[in-house]
C-alpha positions as CSV (number, residue, x, y, z in Angstrom):
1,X,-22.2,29.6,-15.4
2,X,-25.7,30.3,-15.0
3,X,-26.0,34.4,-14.2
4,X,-25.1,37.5,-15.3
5,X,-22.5,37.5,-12.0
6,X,-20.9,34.6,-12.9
7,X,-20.0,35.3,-16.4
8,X,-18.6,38.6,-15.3
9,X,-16.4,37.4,-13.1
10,X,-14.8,34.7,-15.4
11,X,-14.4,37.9,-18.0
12,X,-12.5,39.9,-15.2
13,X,-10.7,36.8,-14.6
14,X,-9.3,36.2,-18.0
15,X,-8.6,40.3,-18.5
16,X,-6.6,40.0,-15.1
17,X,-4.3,37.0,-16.2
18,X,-3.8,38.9,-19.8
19,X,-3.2,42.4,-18.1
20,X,-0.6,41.1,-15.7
21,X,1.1,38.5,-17.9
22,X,5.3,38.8,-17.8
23,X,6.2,38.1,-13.6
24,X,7.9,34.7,-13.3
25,X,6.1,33.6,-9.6
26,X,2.8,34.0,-11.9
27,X,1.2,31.7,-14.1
28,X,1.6,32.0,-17.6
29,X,-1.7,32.8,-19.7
30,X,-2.3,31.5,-23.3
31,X,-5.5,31.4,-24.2
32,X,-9.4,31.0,-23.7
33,X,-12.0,29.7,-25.6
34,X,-15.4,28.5,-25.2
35,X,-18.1,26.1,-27.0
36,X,-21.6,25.8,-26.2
37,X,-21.4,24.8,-22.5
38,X,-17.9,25.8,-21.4
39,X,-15.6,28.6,-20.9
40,X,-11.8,27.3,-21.4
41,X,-8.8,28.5,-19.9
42,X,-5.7,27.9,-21.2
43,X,-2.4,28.0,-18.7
44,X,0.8,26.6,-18.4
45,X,0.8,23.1,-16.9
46,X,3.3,22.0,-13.9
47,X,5.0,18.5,-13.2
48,X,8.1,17.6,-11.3
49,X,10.9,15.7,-13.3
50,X,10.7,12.0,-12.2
51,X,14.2,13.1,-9.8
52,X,12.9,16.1,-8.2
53,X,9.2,14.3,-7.6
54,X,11.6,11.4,-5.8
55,X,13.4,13.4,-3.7
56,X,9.8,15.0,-2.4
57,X,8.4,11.3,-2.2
58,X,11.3,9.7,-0.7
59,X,10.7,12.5,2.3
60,X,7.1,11.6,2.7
61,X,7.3,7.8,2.7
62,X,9.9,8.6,5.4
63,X,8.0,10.6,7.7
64,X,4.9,8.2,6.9
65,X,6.7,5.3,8.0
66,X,7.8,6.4,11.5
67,X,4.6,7.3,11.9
68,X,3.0,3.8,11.2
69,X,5.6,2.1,13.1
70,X,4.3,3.9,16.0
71,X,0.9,3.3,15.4
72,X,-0.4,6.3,14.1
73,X,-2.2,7.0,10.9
74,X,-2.1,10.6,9.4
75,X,-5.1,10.4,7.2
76,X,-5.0,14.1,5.8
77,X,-1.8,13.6,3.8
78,X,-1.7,16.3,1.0
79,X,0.8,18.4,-0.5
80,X,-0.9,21.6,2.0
81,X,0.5,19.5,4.7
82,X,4.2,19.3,3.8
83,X,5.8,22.4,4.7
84,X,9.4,23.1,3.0
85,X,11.4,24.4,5.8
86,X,13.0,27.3,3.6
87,X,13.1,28.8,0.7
88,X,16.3,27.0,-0.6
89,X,16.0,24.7,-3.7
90,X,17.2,21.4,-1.7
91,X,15.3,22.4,2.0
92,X,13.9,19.5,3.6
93,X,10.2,19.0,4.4
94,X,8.1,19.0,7.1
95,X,4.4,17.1,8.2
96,X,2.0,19.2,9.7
97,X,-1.6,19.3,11.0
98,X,-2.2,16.2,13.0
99,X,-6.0,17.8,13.9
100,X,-7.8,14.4,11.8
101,X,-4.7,11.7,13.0
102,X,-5.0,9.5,15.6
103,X,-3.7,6.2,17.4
104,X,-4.6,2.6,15.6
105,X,-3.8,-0.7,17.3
106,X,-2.4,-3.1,15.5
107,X,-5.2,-4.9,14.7
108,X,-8.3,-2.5,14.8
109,X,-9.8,-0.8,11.6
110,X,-11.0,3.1,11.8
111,X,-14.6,4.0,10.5
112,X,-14.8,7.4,10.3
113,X,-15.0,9.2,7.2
114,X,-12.6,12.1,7.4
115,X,-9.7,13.8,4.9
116,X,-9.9,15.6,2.1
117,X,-11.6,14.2,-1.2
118,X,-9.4,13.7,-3.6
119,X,-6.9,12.1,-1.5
120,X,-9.6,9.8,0.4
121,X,-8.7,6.0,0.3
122,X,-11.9,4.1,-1.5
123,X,-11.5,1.5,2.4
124,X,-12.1,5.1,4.1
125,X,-15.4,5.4,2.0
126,X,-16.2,1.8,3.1
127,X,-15.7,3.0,6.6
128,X,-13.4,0.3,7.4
129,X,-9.6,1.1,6.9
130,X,-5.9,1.2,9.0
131,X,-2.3,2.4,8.0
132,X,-2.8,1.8,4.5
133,X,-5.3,4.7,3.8
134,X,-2.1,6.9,4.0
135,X,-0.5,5.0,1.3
136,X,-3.0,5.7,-0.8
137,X,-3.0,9.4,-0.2
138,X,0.7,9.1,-1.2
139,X,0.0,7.9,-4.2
140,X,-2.6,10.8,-5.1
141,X,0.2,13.2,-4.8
142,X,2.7,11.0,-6.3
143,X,0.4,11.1,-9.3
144,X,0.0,14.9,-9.1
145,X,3.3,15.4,-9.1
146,X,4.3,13.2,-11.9
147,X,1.5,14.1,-14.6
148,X,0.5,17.6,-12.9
149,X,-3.4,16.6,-12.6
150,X,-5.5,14.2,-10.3
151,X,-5.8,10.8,-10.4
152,X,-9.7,11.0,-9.4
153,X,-11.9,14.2,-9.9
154,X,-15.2,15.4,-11.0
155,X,-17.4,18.7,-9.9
156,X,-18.8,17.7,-6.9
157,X,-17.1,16.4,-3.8
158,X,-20.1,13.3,-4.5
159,X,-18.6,13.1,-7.7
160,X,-15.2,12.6,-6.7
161,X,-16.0,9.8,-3.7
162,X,-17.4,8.1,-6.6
163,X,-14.4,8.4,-9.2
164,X,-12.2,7.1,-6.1
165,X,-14.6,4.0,-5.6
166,X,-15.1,3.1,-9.1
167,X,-12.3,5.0,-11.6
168,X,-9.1,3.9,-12.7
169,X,-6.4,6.4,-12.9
170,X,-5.1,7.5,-16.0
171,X,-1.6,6.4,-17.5
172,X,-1.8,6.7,-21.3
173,X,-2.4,10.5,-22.0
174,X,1.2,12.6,-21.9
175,X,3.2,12.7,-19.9
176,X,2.9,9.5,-19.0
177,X,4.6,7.8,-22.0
178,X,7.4,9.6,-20.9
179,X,7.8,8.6,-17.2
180,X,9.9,5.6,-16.3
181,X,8.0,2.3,-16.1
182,X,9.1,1.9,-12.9
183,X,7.7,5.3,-11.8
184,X,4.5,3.7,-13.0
185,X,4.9,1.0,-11.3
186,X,5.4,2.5,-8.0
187,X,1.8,4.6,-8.4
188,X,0.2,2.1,-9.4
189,X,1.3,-0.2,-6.3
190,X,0.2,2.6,-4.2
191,X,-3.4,3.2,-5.9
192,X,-4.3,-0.4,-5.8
193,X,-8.3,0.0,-4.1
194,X,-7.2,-3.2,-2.1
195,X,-5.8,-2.0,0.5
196,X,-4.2,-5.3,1.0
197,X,-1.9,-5.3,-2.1
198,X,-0.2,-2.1,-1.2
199,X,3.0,-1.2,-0.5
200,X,3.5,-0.2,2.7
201,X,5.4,3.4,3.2
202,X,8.6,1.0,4.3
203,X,8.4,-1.6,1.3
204,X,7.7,1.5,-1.2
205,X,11.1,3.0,-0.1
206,X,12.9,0.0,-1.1
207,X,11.0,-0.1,-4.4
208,X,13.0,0.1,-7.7
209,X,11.9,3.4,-8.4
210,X,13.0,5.3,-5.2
211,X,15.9,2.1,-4.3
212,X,18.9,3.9,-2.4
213,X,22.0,1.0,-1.0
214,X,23.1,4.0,1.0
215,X,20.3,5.1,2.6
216,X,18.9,3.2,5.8
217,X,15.9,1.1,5.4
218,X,13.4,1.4,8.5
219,X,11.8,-1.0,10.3
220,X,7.9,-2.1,9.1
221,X,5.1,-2.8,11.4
222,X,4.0,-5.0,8.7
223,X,6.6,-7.8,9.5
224,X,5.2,-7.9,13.2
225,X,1.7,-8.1,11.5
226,X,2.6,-11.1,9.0
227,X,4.9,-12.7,11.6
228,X,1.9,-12.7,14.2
229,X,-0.6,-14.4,11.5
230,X,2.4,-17.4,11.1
231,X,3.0,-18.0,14.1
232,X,-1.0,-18.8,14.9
233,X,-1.1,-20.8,11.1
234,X,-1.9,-24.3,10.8
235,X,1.6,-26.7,9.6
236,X,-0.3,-27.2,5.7
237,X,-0.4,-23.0,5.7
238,X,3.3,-22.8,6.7
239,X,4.4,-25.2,3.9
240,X,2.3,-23.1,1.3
241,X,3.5,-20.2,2.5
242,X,6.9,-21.6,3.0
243,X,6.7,-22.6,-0.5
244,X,5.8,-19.3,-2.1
245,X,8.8,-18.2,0.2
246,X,11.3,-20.2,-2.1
247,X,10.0,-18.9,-5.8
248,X,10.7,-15.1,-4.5
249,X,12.3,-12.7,-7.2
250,X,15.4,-11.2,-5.9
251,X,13.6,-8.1,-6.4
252,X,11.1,-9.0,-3.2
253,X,14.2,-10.0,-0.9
254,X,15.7,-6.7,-0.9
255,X,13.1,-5.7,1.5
256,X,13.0,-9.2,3.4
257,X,16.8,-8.7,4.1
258,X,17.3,-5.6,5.3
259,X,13.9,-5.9,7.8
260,X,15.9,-9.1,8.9
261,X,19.0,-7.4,9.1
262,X,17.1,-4.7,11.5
263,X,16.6,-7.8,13.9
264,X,19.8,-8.2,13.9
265,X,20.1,-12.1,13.9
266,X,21.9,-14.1,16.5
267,X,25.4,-15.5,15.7
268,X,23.7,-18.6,14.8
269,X,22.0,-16.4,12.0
270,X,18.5,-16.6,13.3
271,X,15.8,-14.8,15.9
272,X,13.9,-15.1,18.4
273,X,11.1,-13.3,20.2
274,X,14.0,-11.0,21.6
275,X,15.3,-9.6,18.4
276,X,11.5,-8.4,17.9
277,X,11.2,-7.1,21.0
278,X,14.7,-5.6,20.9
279,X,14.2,-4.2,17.3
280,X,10.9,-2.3,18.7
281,X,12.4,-0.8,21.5
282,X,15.0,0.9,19.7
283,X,12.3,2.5,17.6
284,X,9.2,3.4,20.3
285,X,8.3,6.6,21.3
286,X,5.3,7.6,23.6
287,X,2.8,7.0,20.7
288,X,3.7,3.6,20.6
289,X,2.5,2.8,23.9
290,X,-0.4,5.0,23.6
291,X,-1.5,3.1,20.1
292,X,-0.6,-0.8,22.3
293,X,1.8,-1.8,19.5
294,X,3.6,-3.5,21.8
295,X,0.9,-5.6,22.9
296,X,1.5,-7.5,19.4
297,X,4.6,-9.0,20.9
298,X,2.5,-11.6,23.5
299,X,0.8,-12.9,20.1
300,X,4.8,-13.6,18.5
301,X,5.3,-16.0,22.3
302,X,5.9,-19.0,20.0
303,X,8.9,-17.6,18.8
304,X,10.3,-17.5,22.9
305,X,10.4,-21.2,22.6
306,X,12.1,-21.1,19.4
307,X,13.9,-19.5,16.7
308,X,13.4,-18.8,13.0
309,X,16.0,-18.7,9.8
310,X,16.6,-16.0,7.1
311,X,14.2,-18.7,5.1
312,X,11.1,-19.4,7.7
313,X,11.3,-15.6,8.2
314,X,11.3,-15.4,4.3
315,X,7.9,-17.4,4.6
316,X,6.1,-15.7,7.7
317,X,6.9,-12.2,6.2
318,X,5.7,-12.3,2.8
319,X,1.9,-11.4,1.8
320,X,0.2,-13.1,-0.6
321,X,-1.7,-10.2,-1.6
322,X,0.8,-8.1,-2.5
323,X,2.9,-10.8,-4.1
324,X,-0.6,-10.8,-6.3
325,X,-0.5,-7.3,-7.6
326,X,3.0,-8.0,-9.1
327,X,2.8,-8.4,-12.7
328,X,5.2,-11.5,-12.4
329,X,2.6,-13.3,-10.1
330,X,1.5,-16.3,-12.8
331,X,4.9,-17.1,-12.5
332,X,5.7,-16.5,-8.9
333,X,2.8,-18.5,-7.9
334,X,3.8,-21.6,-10.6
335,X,7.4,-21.8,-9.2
336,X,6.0,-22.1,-5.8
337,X,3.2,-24.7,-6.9
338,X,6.0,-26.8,-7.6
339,X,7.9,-26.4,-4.7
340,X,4.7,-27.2,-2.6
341,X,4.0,-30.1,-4.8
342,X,7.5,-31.2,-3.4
343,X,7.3,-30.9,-0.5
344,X,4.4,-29.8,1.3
345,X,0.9,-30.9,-0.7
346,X,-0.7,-33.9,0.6
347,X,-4.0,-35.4,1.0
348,X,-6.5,-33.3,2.2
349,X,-10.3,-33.4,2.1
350,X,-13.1,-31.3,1.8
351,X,-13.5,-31.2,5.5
352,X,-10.2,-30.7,6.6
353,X,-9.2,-27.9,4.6
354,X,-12.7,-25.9,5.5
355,X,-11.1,-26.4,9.6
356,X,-8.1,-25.3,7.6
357,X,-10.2,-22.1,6.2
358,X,-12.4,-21.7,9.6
359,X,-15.1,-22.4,7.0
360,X,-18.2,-23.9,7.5
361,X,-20.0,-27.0,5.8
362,X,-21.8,-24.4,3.4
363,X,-18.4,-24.1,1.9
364,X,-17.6,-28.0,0.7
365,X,-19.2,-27.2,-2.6
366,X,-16.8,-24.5,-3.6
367,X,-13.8,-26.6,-1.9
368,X,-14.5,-29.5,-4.0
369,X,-12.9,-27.7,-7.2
370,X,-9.8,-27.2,-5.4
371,X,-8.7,-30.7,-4.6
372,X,-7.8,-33.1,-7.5
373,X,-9.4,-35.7,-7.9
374,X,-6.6,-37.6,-9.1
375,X,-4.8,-38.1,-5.8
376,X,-7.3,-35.9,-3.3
377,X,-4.4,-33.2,-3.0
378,X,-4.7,-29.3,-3.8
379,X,-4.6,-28.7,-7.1
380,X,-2.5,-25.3,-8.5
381,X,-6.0,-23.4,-8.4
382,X,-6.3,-25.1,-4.5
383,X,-3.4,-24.1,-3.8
384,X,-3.4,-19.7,-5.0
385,X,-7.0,-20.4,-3.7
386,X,-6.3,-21.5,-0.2
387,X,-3.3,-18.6,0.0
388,X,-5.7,-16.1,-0.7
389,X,-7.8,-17.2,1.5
390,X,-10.5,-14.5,0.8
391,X,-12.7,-15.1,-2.2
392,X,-14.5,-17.9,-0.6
393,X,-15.4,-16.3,2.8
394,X,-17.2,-14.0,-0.2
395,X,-18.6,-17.3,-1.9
396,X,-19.8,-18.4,1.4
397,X,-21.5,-15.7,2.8
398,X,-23.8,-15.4,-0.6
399,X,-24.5,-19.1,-0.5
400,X,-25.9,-18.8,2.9
């Protein structure tokens, strides 16, 4: 506070909250103090239980997810924008203002910075994001409504971008001792500041945390996505991937079964391109056609000619980068290592797996450490290496 005005209005303020203490719609005042550069005010503090905070969360994710599988991201999702429908203790909620939402194909990234700042995804800041953005905005208010205070804040809205691109949220000061490890779990899968190793709205429904047999799971636009990137993959990527497919917890196949129940298999127990296309039609609306989602389906042909199992599906649908923000991803990954070592590691060099990578000869160097020398095959660091896929387009661009 630096005048005379400003100081006056923070004494009327803590007179007004004294003067009118006692009403139960008003917030309950306790105390202020100051020190040599701050005026404190002291209030009661608000949190959700973990089961009422679900019961909001579970509503959002729901409406979030129709909206994805119809290609549209929201990208002002904030408690403001869910409306309770009436005053009743158990009304259901509703999403408003669409003014900063618009129509994503399935493979295009936004760039334009818009939302509100402490709910902004860090990829938003990068001005390159999709669906995902949204999930992080869920977990904001997940947080808020868990602990009662922001994940990312600071004075100035400068400030705040910052604590987004560079902060980690906070789980050790109360309450979070008290909440549920799995209701830590489920934030922390949703804050992740690669967008890549998020849960989407769909796979966040069927998490531990919020896990319902009876209620319907929906069908993700993320299968379609993974599915598509198969189908185009070289035979050595299938095996890897088909190999991290087998090590699995049962905890990940909850999700894999009920999107391959939602295909509803032929009586031969496997799909085709017309279960996917099928599938999608039951769900479109206008803003499907209007955001081309459809237009993934010519990319999934392959799959007119044939027809994939509960296990190839198992392997086209899972993504490595989420499978790496598990805790249990040492041992995920050494499981499959030795499934690959099996049955799909051979002989590769240096050359061949950069065609593999779409890398260039400026890569070799960095390839070199992920073949053994032993027998010229991927070692285990080859082999979480060449899943990924990423870090060495990184390497590659610095070397050049």
């Amino acid at each position: 506070m630096t005048t005379a005005i400003s100081i006056e209005d923070v004494r009327r303020e803590v007179k007004i909250l004294k003067a009118l203490a006692g009403h139960n719609n008003l917030v309950r005042f306790y105390d202020a103090c100051e020190d040599a550069n701050n005026v404190y005010i002291i209030m009661e503090g608000g949190r959700y239980t973990e089961e009422d905070a679900k019961v909001i969360v579970v509503q959002i994710l729901s409406v979030v997810a129709f909206c994805h599988l119809q290609g549209v991201v929201h990208r002002d999702l904030k408690p403001e924008n869910f409306l309770f429908t009436t005053r009743d203790e158990g009304a259901p909620m509703k999403l408003i203002d669409f003014g900063l939402s618009d129509f994503i194909k399935p493979d295009d990234r936004l760039n334009d910075i818009v939302g509100s700042a402490y709910y902004v995804a860090p990829e938003v800041l990068h001005r390159s994001y999709s669906l995902e953005a949204d999930i992080w905005s869920i977990g904001v208010i997940t947080y808020i409504l868990l602990c009662g205070s922001r994940p990312f804040w600071a004075r100035t809205e400068s400030g705040i971008f910052r604590s987004v691109l560079r902060a980690d949220p906070n789980f050790n000061d109360s309450p979070w001792p008290a909440v549920s490890p799995e209701g830590k779990d489920f934030v922390k899968r949703l804050l992740n500041k690669d967008y890549r190793k998020r849960m989407t709205a769909v796979q966040a429904l069927t998490h531990p945390w919020l896990r319902d047999e009876t209620r319907p799971v929906s069908l993700d636009i993320l299968i379609y996505k993974l599915v598509k990137s198969y189908l185009r993959a070289t035979p050595f990527k299938r095996a890897a991937l088909k190999a991290l497919s087998k090590a699995l917890t049962e905890e990940e196949l909850v999700y894999l079964r009920a999107q391959f129940r939602l295909l509803e298999p032929n009586k031969d127990g496997r799909i085709s391109l017309d279960n996917f296309r099928m599938a999608l039609a039951q769900n479109a609306t206008d803003a499907m056609k209007e955001s081309r989602v459809p237009d993934i389906l010519n990319a999934m042909e392959p799959l007119s000619y044939r027809k994939m199992d509960f296990e190839e599906f198992c392997a086209a649908s899972i993504s490595t980068y989420q499978l790496e923000a598990l805790e249990g991803w040492e041992q995920i990954a050494s499981t499959a290592f030795e499934y690959f070592e099996l049955e799909g590691n051979r002989v590769i060099s240096v050359e061949e797996l950069a065609r593999e990578m779409n890398l260039g000869p400026t890569a070799h160097s960095i390839l070199n450490d992920w073949i053994r020398n032993s027998d010229g095959k991927l070692s285990f660091l080859g082999y979480t290496k060449f899943l990924h896929g990423v870090t060495i387009r990184s390497s590659n661009t610095r070397n050049q």
